[in-house]
C-alpha positions as CSV (number, residue, x, y, z in Angstrom):
1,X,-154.1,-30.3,-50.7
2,X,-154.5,-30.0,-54.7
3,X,-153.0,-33.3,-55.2
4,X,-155.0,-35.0,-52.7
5,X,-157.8,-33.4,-54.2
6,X,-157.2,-34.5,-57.5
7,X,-156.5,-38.4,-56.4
8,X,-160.1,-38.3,-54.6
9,X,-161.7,-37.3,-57.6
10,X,-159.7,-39.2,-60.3
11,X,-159.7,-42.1,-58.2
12,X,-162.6,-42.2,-55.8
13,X,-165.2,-40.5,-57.3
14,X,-164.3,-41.4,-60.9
15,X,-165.5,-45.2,-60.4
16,X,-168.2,-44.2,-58.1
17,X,-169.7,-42.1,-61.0
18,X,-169.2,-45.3,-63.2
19,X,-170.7,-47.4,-60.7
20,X,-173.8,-45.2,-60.3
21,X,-173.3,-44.7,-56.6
22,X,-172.4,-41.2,-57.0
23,X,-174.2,-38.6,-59.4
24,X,-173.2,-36.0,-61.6
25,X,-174.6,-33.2,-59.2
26,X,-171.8,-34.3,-56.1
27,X,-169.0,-34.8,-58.8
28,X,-169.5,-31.3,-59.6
29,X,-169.8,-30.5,-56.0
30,X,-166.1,-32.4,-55.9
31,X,-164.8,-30.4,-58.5
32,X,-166.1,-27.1,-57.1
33,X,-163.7,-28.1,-54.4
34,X,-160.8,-29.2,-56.3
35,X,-161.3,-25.9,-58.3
36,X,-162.0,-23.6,-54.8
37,X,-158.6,-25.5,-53.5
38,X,-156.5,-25.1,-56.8
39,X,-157.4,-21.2,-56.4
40,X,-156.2,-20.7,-53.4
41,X,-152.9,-23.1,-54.2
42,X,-152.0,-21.1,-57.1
43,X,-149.7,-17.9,-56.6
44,X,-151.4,-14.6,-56.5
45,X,-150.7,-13.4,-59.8
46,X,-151.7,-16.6,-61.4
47,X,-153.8,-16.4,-64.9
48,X,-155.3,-19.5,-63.9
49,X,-157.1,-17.9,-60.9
50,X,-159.0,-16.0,-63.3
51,X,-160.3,-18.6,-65.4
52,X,-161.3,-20.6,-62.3
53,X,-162.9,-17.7,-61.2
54,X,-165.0,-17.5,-64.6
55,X,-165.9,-21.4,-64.6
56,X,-167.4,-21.2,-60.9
57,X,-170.7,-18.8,-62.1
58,X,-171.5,-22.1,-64.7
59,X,-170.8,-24.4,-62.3
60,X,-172.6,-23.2,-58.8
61,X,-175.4,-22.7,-61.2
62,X,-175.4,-26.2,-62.6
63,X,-175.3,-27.2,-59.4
64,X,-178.6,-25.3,-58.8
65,X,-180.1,-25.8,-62.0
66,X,-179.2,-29.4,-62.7
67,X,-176.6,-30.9,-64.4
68,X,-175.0,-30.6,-67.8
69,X,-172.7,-33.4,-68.4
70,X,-171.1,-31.5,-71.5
71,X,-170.7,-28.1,-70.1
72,X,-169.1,-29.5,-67.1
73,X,-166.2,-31.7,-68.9
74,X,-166.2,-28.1,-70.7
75,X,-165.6,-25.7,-68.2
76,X,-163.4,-28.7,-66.3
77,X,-161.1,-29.3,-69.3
78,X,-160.9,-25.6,-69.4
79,X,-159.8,-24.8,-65.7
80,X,-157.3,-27.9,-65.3
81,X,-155.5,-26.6,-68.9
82,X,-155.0,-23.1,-67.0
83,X,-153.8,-25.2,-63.8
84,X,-151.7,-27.4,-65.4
85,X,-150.1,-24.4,-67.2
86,X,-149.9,-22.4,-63.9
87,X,-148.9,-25.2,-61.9
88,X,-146.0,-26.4,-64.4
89,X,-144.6,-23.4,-64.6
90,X,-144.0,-22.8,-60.8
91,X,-142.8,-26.3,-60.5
92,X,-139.8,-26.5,-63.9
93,X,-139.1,-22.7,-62.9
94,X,-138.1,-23.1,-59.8
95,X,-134.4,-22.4,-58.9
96,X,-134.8,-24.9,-55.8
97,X,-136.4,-28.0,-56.0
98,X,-138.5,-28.7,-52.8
99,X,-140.7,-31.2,-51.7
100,X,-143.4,-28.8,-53.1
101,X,-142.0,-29.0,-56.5
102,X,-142.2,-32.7,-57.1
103,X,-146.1,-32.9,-55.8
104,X,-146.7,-30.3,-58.4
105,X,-144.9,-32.2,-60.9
106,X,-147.3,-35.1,-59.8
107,X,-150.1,-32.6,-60.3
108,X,-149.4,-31.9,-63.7
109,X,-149.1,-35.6,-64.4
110,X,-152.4,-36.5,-63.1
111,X,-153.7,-33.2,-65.2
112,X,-152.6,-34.7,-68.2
113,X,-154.9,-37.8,-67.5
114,X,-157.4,-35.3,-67.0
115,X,-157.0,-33.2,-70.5
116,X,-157.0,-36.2,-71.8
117,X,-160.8,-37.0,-70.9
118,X,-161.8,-34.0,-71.7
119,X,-160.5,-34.6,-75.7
120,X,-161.4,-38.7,-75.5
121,X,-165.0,-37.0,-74.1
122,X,-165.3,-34.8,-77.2
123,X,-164.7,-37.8,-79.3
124,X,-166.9,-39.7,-77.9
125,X,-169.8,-37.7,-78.3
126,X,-169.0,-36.2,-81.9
127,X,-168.2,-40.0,-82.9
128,X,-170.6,-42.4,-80.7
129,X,-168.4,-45.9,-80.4
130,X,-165.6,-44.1,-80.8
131,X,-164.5,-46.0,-77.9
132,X,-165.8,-49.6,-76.9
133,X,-165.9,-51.9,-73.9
134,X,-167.2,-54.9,-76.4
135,X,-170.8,-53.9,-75.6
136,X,-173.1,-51.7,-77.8
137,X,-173.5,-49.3,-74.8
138,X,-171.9,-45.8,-75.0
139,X,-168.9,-45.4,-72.2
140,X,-169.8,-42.5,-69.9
141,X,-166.9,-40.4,-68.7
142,X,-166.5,-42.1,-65.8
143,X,-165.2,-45.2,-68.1
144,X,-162.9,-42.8,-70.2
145,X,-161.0,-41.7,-66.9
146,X,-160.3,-45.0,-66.1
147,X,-159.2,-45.1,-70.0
148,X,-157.1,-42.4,-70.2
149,X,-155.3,-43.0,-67.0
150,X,-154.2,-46.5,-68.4
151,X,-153.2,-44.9,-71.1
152,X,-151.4,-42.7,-69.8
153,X,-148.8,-44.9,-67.4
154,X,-149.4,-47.1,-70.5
155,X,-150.6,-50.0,-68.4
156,X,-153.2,-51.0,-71.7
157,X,-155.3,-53.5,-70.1
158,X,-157.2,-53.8,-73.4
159,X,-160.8,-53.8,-71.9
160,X,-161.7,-50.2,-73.1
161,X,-160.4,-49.7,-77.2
162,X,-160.8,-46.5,-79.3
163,X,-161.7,-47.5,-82.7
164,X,-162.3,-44.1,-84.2
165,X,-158.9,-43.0,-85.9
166,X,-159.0,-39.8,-83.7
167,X,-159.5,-41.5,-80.8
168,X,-156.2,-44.1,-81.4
169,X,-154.5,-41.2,-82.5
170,X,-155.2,-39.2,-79.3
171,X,-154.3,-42.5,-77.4
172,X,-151.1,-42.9,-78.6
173,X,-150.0,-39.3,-78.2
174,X,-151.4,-39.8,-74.0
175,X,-149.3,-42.7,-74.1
176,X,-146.1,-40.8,-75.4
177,X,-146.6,-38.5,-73.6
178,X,-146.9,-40.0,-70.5
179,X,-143.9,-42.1,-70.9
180,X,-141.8,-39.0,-72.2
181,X,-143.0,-37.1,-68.7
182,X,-142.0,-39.5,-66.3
183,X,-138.5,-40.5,-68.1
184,X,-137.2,-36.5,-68.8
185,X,-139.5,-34.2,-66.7
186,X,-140.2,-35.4,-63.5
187,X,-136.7,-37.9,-63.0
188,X,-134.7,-34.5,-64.0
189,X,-136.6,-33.1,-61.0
190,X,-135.8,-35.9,-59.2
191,X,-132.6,-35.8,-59.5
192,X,-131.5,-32.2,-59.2
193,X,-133.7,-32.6,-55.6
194,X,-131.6,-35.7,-54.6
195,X,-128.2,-33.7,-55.4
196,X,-129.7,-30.8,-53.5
197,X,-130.1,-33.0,-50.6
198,X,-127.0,-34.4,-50.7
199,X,-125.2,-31.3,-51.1
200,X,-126.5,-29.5,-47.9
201,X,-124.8,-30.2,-44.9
């Protein structure tokens, strides 16, 4: 349920934001749920749990209140760092690798997409045009998902470039990183799960 959580948002409700068919007000509502599911995914004695905990108060009351566009890529970069943590160490501490394991791993991937936004989000707004499409308009994060997830399976279409030394520098680590990931982490999982299966008779 996290990870098809996670794929609505990222891919679903990330372009509808950008398209300005969905608002900030039910993308917080969508993360509420990603968040409210990721609690009750984690183990019991999970950190994480209490840092989702924590973020909910802010979020229900921007929800009430009214959106803050800042405080929410806050509080969401903050939560999906503790689930990525808490979700990564279930999954490459396993003795067994299940079915369950390699979803998680796919979690964790995805997470790193979304860690990523949160930084490229940061730099965008410490460093407007730190990022450009070719126009003078400022990319919204809806723009810098789409960024950092091209970035990450280091597909590079080229339409969105960071031009602020942070922002290449943070771009190439993604892209590392998520190269690095899929070549070690999760095709060692992979493989120890194939062997597994092959083994039992």
């Amino acid at each position: 349920m996290l990870l098809v959580g996670q794929v609505l948002v990222l891919f679903v409700a990330g372009p509808l934001l950008s398209a300005h068919m969905l608002n900030f007000a039910m993308m917080d509502g969508l993360q509420l749920l990603l968040l409210l599911i990721s609690f009750f995914a984690l183990p019991l004695h999970s950190r994480a749990r209490v840092l989702i905990l924590v973020c909910l108060v802010p979020i229900l009351w921007m929800l009430y209140a009214g959106p803050d566009p800042r405080l929410g890529i806050l509080l969401h970069t903050g939560t999906t760092l503790g689930i990525t943590v808490a979700v990564a160490r279930v999954v490459f501490r396993a003795k067994r690798i299940s079915r369950h394991q390699l979803l998680g791993a796919v979690v964790v991937y995805l997470n790193l997409a979304l860690l990523f936004v949160g930084a490229f989000d940061a730099i965008n707004w410490a460093f407007p045009g730190a990022f450009t499409d070719g126009t003078n308009v400022s990319l919204q994060t809806g723009e810098l998902v789409y960024f950092s997830l091209t970035t990450l399976t280091s597909t590079g279409y080229g339409d969105i470039l960071p031009v602020h030394p942070l922002a290449r520098s943070l771009a190439n680590l993604e892209g590392v990183m998520g190269q690095l990931y899929l070549a070690i982490l999760l095709a060692r999982l992979v493989s120890q799960h194939s062997s597994k299966a092959k083994h039992r008779p």
